[in-house]
C-alpha positions in Angstrom: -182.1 44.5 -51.5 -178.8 46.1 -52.7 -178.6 47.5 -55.9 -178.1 45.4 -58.5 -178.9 44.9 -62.6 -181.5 42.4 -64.2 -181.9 41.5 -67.8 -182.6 38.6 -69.9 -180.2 36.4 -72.4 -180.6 33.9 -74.7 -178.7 31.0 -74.6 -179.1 27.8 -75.7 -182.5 28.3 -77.2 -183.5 29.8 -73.8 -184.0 33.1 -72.2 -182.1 32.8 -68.7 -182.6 35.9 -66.2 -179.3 37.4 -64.5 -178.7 39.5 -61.7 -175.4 41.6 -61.3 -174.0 42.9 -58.5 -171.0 44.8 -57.8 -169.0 46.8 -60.7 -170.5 46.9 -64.3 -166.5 47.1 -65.0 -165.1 44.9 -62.9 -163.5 41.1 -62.8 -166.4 38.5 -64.3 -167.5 36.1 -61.6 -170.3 34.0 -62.9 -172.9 33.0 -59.9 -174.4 29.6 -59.8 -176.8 29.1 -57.0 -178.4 25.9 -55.7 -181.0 23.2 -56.2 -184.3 24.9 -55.9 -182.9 28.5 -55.1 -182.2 31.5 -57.9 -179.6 33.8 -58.4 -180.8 36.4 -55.3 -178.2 33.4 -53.6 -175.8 35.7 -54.1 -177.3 39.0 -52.7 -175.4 39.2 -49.0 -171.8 38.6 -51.1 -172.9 41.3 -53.8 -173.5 43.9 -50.8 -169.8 43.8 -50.0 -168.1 43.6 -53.5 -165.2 45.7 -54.8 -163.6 46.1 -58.2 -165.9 42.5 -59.0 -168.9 41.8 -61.6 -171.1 38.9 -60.3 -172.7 37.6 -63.0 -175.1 35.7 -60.6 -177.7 33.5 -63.2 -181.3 32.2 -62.9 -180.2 28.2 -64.3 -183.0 27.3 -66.3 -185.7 25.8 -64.7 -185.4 28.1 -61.5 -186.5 31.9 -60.7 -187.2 34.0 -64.0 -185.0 31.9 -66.4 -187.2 29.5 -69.1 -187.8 25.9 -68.1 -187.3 23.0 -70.2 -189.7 21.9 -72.5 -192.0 19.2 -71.2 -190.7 16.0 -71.9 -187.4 16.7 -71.3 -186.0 15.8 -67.9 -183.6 17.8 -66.2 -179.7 16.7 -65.7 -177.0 18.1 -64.3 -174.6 17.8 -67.5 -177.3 20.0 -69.4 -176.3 23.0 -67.4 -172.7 22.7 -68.3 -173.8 23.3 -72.6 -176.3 26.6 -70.7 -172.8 27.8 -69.0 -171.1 27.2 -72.4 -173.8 29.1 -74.3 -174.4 31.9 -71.5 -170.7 32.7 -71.7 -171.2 33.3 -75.2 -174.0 35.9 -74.8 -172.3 37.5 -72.2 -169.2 37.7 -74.7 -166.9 36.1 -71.8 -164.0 35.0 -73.4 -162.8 33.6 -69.4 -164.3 34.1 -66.0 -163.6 33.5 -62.3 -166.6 31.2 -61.1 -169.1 31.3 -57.8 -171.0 28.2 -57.0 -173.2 27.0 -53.8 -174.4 23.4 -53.7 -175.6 22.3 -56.7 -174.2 25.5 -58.5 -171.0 24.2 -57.0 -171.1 21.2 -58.5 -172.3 22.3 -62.1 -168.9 25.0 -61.4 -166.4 22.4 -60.7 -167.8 20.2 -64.2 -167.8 23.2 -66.7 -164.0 24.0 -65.5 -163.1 20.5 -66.3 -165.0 20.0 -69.3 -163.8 23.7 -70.4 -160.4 24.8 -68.4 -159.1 27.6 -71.0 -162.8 29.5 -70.1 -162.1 29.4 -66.3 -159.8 31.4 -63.8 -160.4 30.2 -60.1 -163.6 28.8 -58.0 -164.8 29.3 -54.9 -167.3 26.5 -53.9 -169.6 26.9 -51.4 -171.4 23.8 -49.5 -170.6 21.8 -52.9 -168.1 19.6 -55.1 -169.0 16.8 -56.6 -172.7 16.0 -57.2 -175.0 13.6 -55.8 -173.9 10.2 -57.7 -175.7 6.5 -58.2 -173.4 3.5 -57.4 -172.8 1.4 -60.5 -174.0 -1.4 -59.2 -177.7 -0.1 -58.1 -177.8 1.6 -61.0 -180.6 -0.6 -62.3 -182.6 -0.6 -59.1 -182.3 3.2 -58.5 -183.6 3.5 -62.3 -186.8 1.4 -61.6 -187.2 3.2 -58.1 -186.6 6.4 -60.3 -189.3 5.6 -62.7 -192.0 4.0 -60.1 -191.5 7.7 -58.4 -191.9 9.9 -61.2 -195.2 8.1 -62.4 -196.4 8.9 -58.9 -195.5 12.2 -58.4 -196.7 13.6 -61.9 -200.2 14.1 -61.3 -199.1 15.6 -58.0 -200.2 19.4 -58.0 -198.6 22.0 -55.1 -200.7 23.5 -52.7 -200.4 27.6 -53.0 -199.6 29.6 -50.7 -202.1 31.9 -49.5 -200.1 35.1 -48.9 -196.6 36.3 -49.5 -195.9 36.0 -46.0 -196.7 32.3 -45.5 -194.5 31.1 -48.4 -191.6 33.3 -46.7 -192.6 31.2 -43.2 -192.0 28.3 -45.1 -189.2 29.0 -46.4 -187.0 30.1 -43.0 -188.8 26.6 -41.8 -187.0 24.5 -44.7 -185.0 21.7 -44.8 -182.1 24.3 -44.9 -183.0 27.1 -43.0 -182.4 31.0 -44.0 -182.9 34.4 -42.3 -186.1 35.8 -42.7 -184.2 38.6 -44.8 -183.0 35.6 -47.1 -186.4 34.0 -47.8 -187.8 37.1 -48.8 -185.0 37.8 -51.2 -184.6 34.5 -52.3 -188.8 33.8 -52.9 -188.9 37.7 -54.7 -187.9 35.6 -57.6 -189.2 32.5 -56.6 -192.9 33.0 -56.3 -195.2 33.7 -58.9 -198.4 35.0 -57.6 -202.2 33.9 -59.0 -205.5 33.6 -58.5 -205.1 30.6 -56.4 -202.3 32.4 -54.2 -198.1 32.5 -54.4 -196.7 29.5 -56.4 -193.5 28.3 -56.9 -192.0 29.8 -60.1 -189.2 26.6 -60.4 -190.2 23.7 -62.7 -192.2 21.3 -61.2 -190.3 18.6 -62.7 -187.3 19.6 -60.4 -188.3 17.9 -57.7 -188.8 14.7 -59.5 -186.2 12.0 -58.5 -183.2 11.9 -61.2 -183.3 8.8 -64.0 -179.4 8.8 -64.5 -176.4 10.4 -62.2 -172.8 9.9 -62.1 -171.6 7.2 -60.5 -168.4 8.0 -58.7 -165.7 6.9 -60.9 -167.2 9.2 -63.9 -167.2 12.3 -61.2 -163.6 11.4 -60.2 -162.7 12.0 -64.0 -164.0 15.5 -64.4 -162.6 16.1 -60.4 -159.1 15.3 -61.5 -159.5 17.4 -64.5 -160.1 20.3 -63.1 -156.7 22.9 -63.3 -158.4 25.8 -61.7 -157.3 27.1 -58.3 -160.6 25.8 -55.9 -161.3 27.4 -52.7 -164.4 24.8 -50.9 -165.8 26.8 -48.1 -167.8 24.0 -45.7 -169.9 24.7 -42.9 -169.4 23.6 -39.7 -173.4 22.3 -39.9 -173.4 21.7 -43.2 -173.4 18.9 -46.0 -169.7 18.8 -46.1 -169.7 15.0 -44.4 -171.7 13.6 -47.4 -171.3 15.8 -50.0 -167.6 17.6 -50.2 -165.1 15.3 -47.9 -165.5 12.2 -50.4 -164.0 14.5 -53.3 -161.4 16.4 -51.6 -158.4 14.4 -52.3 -159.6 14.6 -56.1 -158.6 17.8 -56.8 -155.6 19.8 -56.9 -154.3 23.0 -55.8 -157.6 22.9 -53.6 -158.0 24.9 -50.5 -160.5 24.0 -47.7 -162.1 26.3 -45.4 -164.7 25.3 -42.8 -166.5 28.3 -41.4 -169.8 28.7 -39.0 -173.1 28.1 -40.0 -175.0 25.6 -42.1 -176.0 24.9 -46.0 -176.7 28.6 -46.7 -174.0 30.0 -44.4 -173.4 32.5 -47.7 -176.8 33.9 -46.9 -175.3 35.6 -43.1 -174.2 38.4 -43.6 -170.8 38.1 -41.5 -170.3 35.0 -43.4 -171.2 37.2 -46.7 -168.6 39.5 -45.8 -165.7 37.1 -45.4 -166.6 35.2 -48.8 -166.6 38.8 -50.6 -162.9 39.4 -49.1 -162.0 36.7 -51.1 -163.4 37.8 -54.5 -161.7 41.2 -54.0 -158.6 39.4 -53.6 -159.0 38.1 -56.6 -159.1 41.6 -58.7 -155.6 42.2 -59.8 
């Protein structure tokens, strides 16, 4: 991989791993990756940067960064107080913001819930997050419930080699590149005695108690001031994810480019998206 800069902060009462890449003086960008993913997300962009610090973060929970403590679940609002708190350890006064997916989403509510600390977005594969009608709301909290009890005595299997995990990973729900796998599972894995585990909390994958329900994500979308650029792939998430929200948000430009949930990950995709970070640097 590249080179880039690791080291630890503390925010928030945790220690949350980041990876730089680009300029040690250049603009701030603070990198949020996706649901299950760490902050090597951002590795392919960071290759073709110029004049641009990407502050790309481990959210806490995933790669190197601290998980939450045992009996507390894991929400999406929680990640806007670790932005809040990072940005204070980093001494960012303001920064331009990177998200994919679920990164995306936690981007678009900390500029709404904090507008004076943001500059522009660009959102990749992402918007709004995933919401709970507010009329299922109690039968998505019992199903919720009824899921979790079941799932927490479930252990992982471990991967025997290095190599296997990596096979999994390019096999995923969203595929990636064999180069992107390994990058992505350097921070991913932890290895034992039993094999390669994941390093995310297990409690990740457990289904979510509470969301949003729409109205409540149309608030923070029409609060948002920031100029947005949503990049959507062609064979991506955009139908259930992104094109609900669009109208929500102004001064909001949409690009649809090739490739599919983790288009940020090809390199000729990479490239494009980095063009339009240098852009920013004034």
């Amino acid at each position: 991989m590249l080179d880039h800069r690791e080291y630890v902060i503390t925010a928030a009462g945790h220690n949350i791993a980041v990876v730089e890449y680009g300029d040690p003086q250049g603009r701030p960008m603070l990198a949020l990756h996706g649901w299950l993913d760490n902050a090597a997300s951002f590795y392919a962009i960071g290759e073709h940067l110029k004049g641009v610090r990407l502050i790309a973060l481990d959210l806490i929970g995933h790669g190197r960064s601290d998980h939450r403590p045992a009996e507390m679940p894991y929400h999406i609002w929680d990640n806007v107080a670790d932005i809040h708190a990072a940005m204070q350890a980093l001494e960012l006064e303001k920064a331009d913001f990177v998200g994919h997916s679920m990164g995306a989403s936690i981007t678009m509510l900390f500029a709404a819930t904090f507008p004076e600390k943001v500059d522009q977005l660009l959102l990749i594969e992402g918007l709004g997050p995933l919401a709970y009608e507010v009329d299922e709301l109690p039968s998505l909290l019992a199903d919720a419930i009824v899921k979790r009890n079941k799932m927490a005595s479930r252990n992982l299997k471990p991967y025997a080699t290095f190599e296997e995990a990596v096979e999994a990973r390019m096999k995923g729900r969203w595929p990636v590149t064999r180069e992107a796998s390994e990058a992505l599972l350097e921070r991913g894995l932890t290895k034992t005695n039993k094999g390669y585990v994941w390093s995310n909390d297990p409690k990740l994958l457990l289904p979510s108690l509470v969301r949003f329900s729409p109205e409540q994500i149309r608030s923070f979308l029409q609060a948002v001031k920031s100029k947005a650029i949503v990049i959507i792939g062609n064979d991506g998430v955009g139908d259930s994810i992104i094109h609900r929200w669009l109208d929500d948000v102004d001064n909001l430009e949409v690009v649809t480019l090739e490739g599919g949930h983790h288009l940020h990950l090809d390199m000729s995709v990479a490239k494009q998206l980095a063009n339009r970070l240098n852009d920013w640097v004034v």
